[in-house]
VOVOLO-33670 format. One line per field, with one value per residue (C-alpha): residue number from 1; x, z, y. Coordinates in nm, 3 decimals. Layout:
REM residues N
resi: [NUM,...] .
px: [X,...] .
pz: [Z,...] .
py: [Y,...] .
This chain:
REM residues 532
resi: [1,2,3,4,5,6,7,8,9,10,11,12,13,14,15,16,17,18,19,20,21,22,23,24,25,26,27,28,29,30,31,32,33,34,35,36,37,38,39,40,41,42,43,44,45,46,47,48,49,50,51,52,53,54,55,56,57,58,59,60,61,62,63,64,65,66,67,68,69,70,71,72,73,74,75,76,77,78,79,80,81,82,83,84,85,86,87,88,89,90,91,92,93,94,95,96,97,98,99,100,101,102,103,104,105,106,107,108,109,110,111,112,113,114,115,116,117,118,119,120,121,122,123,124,125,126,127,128,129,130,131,132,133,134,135,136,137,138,139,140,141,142,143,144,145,146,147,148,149,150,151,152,153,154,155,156,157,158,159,160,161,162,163,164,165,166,167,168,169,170,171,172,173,174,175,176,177,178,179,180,181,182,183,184,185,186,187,188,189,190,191,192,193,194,195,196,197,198,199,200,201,202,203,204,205,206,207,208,209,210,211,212,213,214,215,216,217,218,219,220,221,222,223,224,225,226,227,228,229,230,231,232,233,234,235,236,237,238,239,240,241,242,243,244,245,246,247,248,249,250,251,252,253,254,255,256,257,258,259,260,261,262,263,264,265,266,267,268,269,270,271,272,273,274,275,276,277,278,279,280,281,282,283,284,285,286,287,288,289,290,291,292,293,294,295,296,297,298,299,300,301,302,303,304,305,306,307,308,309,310,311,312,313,314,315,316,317,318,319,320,321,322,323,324,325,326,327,328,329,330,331,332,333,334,335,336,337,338,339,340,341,342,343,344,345,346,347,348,349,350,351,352,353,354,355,356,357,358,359,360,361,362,363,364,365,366,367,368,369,370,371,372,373,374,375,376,377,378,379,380,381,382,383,384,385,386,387,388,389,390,391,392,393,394,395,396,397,398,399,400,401,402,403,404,405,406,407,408,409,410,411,412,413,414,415,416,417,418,419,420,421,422,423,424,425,426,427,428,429,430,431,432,433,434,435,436,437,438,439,440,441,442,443,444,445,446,447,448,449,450,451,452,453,454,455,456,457,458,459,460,461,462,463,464,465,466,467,468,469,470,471,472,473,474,475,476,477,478,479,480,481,482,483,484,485,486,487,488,489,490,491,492,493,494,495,496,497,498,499,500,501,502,503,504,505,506,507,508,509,510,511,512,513,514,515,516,517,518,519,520,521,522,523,524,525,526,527,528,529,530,531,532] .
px: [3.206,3.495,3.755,3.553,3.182,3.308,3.471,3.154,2.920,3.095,3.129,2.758,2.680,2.959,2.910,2.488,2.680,2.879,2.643,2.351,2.664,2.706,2.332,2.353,2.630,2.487,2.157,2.412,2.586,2.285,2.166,2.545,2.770,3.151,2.973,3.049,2.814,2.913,3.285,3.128,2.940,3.255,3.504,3.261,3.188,3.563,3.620,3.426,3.497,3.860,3.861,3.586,3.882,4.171,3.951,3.709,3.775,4.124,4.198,3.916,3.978,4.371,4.342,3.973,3.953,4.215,4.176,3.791,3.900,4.135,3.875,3.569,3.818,4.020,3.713,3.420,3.135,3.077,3.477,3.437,3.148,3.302,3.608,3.373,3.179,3.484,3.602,3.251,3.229,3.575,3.517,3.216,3.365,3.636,3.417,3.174,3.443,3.588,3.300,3.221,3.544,3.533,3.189,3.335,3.671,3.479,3.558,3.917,3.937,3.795,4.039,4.330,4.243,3.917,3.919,4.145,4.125,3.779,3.877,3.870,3.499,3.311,2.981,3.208,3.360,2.991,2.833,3.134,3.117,2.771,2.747,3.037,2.921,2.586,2.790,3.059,2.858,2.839,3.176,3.107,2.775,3.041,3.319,3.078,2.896,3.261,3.348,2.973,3.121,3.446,3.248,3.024,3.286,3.474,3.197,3.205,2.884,3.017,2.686,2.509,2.822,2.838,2.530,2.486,2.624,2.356,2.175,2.381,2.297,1.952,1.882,2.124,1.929,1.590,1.721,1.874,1.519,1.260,1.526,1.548,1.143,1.107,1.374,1.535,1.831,2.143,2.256,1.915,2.026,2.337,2.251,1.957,2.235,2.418,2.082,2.052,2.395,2.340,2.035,2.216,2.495,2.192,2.073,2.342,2.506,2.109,2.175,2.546,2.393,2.067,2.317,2.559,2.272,2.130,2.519,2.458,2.705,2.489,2.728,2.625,2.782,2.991,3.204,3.507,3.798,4.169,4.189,4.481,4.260,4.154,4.536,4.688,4.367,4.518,4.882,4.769,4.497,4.711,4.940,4.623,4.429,4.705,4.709,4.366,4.323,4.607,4.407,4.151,4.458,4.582,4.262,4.263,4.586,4.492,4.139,4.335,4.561,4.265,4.093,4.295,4.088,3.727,3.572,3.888,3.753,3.441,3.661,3.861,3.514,3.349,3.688,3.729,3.386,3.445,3.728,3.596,3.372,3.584,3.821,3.474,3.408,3.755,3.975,3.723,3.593,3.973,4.072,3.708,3.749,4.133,4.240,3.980,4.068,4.454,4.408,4.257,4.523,4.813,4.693,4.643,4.944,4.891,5.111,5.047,4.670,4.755,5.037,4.783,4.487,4.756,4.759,4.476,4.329,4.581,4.486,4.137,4.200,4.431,4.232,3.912,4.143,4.409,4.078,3.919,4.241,4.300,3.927,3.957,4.238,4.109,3.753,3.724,3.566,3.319,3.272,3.215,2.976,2.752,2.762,2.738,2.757,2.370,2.227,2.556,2.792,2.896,3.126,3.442,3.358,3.377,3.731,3.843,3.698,3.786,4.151,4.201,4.005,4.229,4.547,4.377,4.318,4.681,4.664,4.368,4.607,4.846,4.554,4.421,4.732,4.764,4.400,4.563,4.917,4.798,4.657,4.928,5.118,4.788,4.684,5.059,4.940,5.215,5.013,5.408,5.490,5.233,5.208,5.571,5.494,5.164,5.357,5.590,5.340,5.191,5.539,5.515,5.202,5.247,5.557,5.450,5.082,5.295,5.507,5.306,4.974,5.087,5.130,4.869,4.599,4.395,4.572,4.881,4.717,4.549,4.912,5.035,4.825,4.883,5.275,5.203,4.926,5.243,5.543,5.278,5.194,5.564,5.671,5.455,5.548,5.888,5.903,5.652,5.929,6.217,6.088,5.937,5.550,5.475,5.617,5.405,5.370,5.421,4.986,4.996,5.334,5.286,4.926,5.018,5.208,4.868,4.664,4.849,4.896,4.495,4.474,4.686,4.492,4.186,4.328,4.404,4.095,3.932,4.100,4.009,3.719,3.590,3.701,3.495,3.187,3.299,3.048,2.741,2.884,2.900,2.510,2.364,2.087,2.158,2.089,2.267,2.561,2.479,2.459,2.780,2.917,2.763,2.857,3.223,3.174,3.069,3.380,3.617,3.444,3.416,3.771,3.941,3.806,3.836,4.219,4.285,4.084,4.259,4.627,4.581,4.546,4.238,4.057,3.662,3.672,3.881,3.630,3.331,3.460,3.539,3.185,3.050,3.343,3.189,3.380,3.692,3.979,4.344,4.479,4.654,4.343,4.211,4.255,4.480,4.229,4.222,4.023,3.980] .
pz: [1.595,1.640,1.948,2.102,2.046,2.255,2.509,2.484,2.548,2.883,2.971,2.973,3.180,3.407,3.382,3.474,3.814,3.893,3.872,4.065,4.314,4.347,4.442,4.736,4.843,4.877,5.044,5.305,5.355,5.433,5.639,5.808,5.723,5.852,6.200,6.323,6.175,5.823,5.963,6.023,5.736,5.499,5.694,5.695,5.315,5.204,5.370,5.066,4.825,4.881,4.826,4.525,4.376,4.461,4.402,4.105,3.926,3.915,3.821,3.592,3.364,3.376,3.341,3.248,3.011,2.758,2.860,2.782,2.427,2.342,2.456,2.249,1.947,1.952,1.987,1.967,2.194,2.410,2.483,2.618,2.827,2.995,3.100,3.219,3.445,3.575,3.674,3.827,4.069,4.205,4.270,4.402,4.638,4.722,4.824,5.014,5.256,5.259,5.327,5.672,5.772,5.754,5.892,6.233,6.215,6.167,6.559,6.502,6.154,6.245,6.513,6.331,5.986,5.921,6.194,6.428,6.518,6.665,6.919,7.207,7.092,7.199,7.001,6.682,6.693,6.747,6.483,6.225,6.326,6.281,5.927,5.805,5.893,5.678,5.388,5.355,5.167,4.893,4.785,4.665,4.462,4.292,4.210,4.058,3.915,3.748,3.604,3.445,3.384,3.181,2.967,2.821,2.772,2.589,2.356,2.281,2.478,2.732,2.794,3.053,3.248,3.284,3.376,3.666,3.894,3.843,4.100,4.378,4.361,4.275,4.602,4.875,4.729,4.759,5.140,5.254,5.037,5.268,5.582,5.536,5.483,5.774,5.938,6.089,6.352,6.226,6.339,6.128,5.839,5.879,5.909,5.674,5.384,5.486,5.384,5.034,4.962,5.046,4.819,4.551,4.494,4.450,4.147,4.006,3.984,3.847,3.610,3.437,3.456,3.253,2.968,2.952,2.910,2.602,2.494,2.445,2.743,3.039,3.328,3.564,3.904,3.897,4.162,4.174,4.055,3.982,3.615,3.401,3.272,3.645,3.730,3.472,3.545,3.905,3.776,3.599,3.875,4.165,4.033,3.865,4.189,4.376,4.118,4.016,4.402,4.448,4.444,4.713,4.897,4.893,5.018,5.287,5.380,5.421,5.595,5.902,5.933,5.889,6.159,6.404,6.353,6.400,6.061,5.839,5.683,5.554,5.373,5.175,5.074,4.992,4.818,4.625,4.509,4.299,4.144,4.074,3.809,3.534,3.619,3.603,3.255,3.103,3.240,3.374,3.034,2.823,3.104,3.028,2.614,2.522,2.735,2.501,2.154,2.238,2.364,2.005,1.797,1.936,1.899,1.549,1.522,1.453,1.637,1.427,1.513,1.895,1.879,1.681,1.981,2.275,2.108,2.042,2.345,2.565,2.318,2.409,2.797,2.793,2.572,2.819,3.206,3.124,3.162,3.428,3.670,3.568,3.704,3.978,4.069,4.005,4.166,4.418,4.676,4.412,4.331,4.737,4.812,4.517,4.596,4.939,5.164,5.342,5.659,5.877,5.616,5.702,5.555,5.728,5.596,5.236,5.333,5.407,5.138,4.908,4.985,4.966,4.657,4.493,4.570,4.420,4.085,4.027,4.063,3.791,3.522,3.647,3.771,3.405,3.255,3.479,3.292,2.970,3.049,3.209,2.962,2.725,2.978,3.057,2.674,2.681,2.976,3.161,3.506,3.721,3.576,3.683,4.032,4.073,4.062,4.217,4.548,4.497,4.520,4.766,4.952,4.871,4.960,5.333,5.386,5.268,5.446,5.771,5.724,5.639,5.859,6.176,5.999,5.694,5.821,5.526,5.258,5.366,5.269,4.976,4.859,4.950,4.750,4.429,4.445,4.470,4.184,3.926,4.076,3.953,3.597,3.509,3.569,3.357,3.138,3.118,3.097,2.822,2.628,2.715,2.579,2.252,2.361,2.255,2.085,2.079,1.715,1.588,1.573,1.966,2.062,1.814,1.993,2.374,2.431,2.277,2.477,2.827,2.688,2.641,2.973,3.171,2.987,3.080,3.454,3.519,3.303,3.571,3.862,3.764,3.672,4.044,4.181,3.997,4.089,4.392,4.527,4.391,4.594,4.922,4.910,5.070,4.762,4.638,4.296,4.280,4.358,4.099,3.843,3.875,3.875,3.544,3.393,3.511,3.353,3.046,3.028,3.047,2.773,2.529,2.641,2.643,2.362,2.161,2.193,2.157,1.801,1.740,1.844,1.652,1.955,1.841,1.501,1.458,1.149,1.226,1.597,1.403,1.175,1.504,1.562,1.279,1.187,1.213,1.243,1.076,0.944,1.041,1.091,0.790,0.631,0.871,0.827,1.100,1.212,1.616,1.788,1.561] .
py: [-1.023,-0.776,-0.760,-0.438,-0.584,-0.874,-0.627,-0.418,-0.703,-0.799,-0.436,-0.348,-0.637,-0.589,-0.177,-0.262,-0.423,-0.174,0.104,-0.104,-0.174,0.186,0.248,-0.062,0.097,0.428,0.266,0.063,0.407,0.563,0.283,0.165,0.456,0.359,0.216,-0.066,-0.349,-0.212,-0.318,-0.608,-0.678,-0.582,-0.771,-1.111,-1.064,-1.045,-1.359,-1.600,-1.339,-1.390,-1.778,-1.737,-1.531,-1.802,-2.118,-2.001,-1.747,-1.712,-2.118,-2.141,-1.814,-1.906,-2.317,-2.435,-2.202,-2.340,-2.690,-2.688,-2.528,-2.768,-3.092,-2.897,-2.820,-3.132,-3.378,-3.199,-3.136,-3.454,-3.487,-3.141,-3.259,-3.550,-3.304,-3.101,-3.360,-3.449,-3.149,-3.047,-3.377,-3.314,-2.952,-2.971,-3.261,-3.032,-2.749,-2.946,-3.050,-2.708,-2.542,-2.764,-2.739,-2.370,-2.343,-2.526,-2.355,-1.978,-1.841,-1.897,-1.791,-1.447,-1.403,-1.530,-1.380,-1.236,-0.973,-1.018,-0.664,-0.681,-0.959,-0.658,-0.577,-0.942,-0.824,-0.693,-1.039,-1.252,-1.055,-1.146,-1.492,-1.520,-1.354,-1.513,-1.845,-1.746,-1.598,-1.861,-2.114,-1.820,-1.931,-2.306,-2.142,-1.887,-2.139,-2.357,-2.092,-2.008,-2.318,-2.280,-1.934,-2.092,-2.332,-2.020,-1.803,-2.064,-2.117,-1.726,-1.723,-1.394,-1.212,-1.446,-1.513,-1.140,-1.054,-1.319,-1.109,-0.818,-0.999,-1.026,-0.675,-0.663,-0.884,-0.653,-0.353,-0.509,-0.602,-0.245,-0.065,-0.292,-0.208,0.143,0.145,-0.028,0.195,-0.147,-0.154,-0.176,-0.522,-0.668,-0.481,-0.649,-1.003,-0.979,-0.889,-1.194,-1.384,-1.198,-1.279,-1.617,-1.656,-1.430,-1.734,-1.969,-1.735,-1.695,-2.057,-2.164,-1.850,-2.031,-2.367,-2.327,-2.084,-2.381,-2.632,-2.416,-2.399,-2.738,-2.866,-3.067,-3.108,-3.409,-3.498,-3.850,-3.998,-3.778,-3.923,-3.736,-3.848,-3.694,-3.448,-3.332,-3.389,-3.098,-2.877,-2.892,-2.815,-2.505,-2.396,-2.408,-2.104,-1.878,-1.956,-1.727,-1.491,-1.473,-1.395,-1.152,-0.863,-1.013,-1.137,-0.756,-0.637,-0.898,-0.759,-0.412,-0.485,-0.691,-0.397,-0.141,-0.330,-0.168,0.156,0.186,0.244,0.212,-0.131,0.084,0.357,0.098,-0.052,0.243,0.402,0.044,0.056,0.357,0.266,-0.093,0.088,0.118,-0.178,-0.375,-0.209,-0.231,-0.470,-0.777,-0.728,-0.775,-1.050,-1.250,-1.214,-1.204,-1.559,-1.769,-1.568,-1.609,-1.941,-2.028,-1.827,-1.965,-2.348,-2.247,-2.096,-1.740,-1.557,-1.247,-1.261,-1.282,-1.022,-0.786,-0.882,-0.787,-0.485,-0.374,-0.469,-0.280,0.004,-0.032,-0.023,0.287,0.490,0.429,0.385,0.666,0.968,0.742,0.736,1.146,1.190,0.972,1.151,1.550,1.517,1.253,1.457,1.531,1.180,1.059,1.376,1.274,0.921,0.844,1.132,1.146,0.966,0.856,0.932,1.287,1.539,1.433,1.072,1.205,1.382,1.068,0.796,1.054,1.090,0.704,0.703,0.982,0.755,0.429,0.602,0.678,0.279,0.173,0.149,-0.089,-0.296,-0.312,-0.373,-0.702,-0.826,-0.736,-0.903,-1.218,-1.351,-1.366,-1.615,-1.809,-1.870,-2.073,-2.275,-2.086,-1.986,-1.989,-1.661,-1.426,-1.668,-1.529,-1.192,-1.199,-1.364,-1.037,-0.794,-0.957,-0.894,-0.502,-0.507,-0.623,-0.438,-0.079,-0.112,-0.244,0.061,0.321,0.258,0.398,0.756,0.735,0.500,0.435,0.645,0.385,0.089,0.255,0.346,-0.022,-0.166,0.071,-0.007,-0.356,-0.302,-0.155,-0.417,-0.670,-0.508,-0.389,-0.718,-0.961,-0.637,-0.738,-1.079,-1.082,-0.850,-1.066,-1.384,-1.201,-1.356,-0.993,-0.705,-0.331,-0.219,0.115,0.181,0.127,0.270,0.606,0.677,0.605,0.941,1.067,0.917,0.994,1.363,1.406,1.264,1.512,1.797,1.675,1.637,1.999,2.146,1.946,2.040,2.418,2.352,2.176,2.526,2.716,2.464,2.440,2.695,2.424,2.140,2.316,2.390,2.049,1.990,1.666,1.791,2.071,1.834,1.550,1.873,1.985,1.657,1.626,1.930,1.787,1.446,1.618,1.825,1.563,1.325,1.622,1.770,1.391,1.258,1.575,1.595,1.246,1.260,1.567,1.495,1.142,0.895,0.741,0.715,0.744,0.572,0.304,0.329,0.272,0.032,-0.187,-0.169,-0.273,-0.580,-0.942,-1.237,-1.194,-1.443,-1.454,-1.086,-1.075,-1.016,-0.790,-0.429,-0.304,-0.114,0.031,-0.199,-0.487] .
């Protein structure tokens, strides 16, 4: 199967997500708007999500991964089994114990770090107690569910990882549908979301387990025990943990400054939703796929092969993020009024969202370069590098959102986190040039100025163009507005897509020939086609 068919496979699931995200988003604005229990509900939610990043996702795509491959490659399926059990008993140990501790530790932790904002509002501050207390055993589900995750994607298995996660959204939306039917108070809504989210985790963790078990892998539970195996998992996780969690970390960051100001928290959700959508498509989708096929080409050797798949996957993410971030950027007010703005979410919330969300698309590249750059350093078991310049932007992060909050609000911490975002990408960047891991040939360094040219024109044909239909969005038929958004989208695909053909940034041949490729050998038999 060819680089792109792998990327595309990921993509759909994740892309099936994003867009089912977008319509429980829409039902909670309708239902919550930027009130106060959506604060709530946002704030208590980012609390798991933020250590499912750090102790799941993050360690397992940057160390299991690898490690698994070399145990199943090395000496065959049942090693890779018995590394696996012993990594599942101590983790599941480990989050046993965290999650009690947490669950009796929750009043101070939302005061300290959750919230600490909402300390002067006593039924703000019970209500995120409460839910977070509900939601927190979400995270041990998830990191187990990720290891299960790591296993599949290792054995090239990427679709039923990906779509897991459909269902936490399937679930919220079958909650906010029955609450809005029912025309329930807000603070029900609320706490009845924390219960789907809850039973979402359960789903998907059963989801992983019974695709690794027809993979052939069946993970038991032992007594836990910190054999070397476990031991250099935890030497490699304990870097990618941070970084796999930056981005969460940065978010964290922003939302316990943004609590400061009644509905803040609840633009940066909505805004970060949007934008989510094509980092979900593009760059979860290169992070999931390229770490196991570099992982495999370097232990073979074949530093051609992985120089040639750094390529052409940061090919593949420019050609599809560069139009993305120019839309983002030209039309967000278009974007928010189709998506959200009915119910509690007025016009002056779409102002708002929309403004934040125009700043975080000058942002989506750098964030999709970081999935494409990471895992050159994690395929070479080196997880200290991109640690070192997570912690840095981490740094930025705090020091621009401290700075620039008192005068910007949320476009500050919108604009922290975006400088952060490109400190982080331009310097795995660098280092990755300096110690010749990776060099840009002349196929991907002749069609970038292409690319970003086709871009830009496609930026200010929509920027005139939202003028002219500018007169259909101000009517208040919600079809009228989805229309013109439309006839938007359209332009920009046919406009985009047409120059960059035209100009010579992309290839339909070479496109389709991606498509069709199976399983190839060692690039130097491959035809150096695009997005082989």
């Amino acid at each position: 199967m060819s680089l792109v068919r792998k990327f595309a496979s990921v993509g759909g699931a994740t892309m099936m997500s994003r867009v089912l995200g977008f319509a429980r988003e829409a039902l909670m604005a309708a239902a919550l708007g930027a009130g106060p229990y959506a604060d709530v509900f946002f704030a208590a939610f980012r609390f798991p999500n933020l250590f499912r990043r750090l102790f799941a996702e993050g360690a397992f795509n940057a160390a299991f991964v690898p490690l698994f491959a070399r145990h199943y490659e090395g000496e065959g399926r049942r090693d890779a089994e018995r590394f696996s059990t012993e990594v599942f008993s101590v983790l599941f140990s480990a989050l046993l114990l965290l999650t009690i501790l947490m669950e009796l530790a929750m009043p101070l932790i939302v005061a300290t770090v959750v919230a600490p904002g909402f300390a002067d509002d006593p039924d703000k501050f019970d209500a995120t107690v409460t839910l977070s207390m509900i939601m927190f055993p979400y995270l041990m589900c998830m990191s187990l569910a990720a290891m299960m995750a790591g296993i599949l994607n290792s054995l090239q298995h990427y679709f039923a990882a990906a779509i897991a996660p459909v269902f936490l959204n399937v679930i919220l939306i079958a909650v906010l549908g029955a609450a809005l039917y029912a025309g329930t108070e807000a603070e029900a809504v609320a706490l009845w979301m924390s219960w789907g989210v809850l039973a979402a985790g359960l789903l998907q963790l059963a989801i992983v387990t019974i695709g690794a078990r027809k993979a052939g892998i069946f993970v038991s539970f032992r007594m836990p025990r910190l054999t070397p195996n476990v031991k250099r998992l935890l030497i490699l996780a304990g870097p990618a943990a941070i970084t796999g969690g930056i981005t969460q970390i940065n978010l964290v960051i922003g939302q316990i400054i943004a609590s400061q100001k009644d509905g803040a928290i609840s633009v940066l959700q909505y805004a970060d939703r949007i934008y989510q959508l094509p980092l979900g498509i593009v760059g979860i989708a290169i992070g999931v796929v390229l770490l196991p096929e570099l992982a495999r080409a370097l232990r073979g050797e074949r530093h051609e092969e992985a120089a040639h798949l750094q390529s052409r996957s940061l090919e593949f993410a420019l050609l599809l993020t560069l139009p993305a971030s120019a839309a983002i950027l030209t039309v967000s007010p278009e974007i928010v009024r189709v998506l959200y703005e009915r119910g509690a979410f007025t016009e002056d919330t779409t102002a708002i969202v929309s403004a934040v969300l125009a700043i975080f698309g000058l942002g989506l590249p750098a964030f999709v370069l970081i999935k494409c750059f990471q895992p050159a350093f994690y395929a070479r078991e080196n997880t200290r590098i991109p640690m070192i310049f997570s912690m840095i932007s981490v740094a930025v992060n705090i020091t621009l959102a401290l700075s620039l909050f008192p005068s910007l609000e949320e476009r500050g911490i919108a604009t922290a986190e975006i400088a952060a975002g490109w400190t982080n990408a331009l310097g795995l960047l660098t280092v990755l040039l300096i110690r010749g891991h990776w060099r840009p040939d002349r196929q991907l360094l002749g069609r970038l100025p292409r690319l970003l040219l086709s871009a830009a024109i496609m930026g200010a044909a929509l920027w005139f163009a939202s003028g002219w239909t500018a007169r259909w969005f101000g009517v208040g038929d919600f079809l009228a507005h989805l229309a013109s958004l439309l006839v938007l989208v359209a332009l920009a695909c046919v406009l985009y897509f047409g120059l960059a053909y035209a100009i010579g940034g992309v290839d339909r041949h070479e496109l389709r020939r991606a498509f069709r490729r199976r399983r190839a050998g060692p690039v130097e038999e491959t035809p150096p086609d695009m997005l082989a």
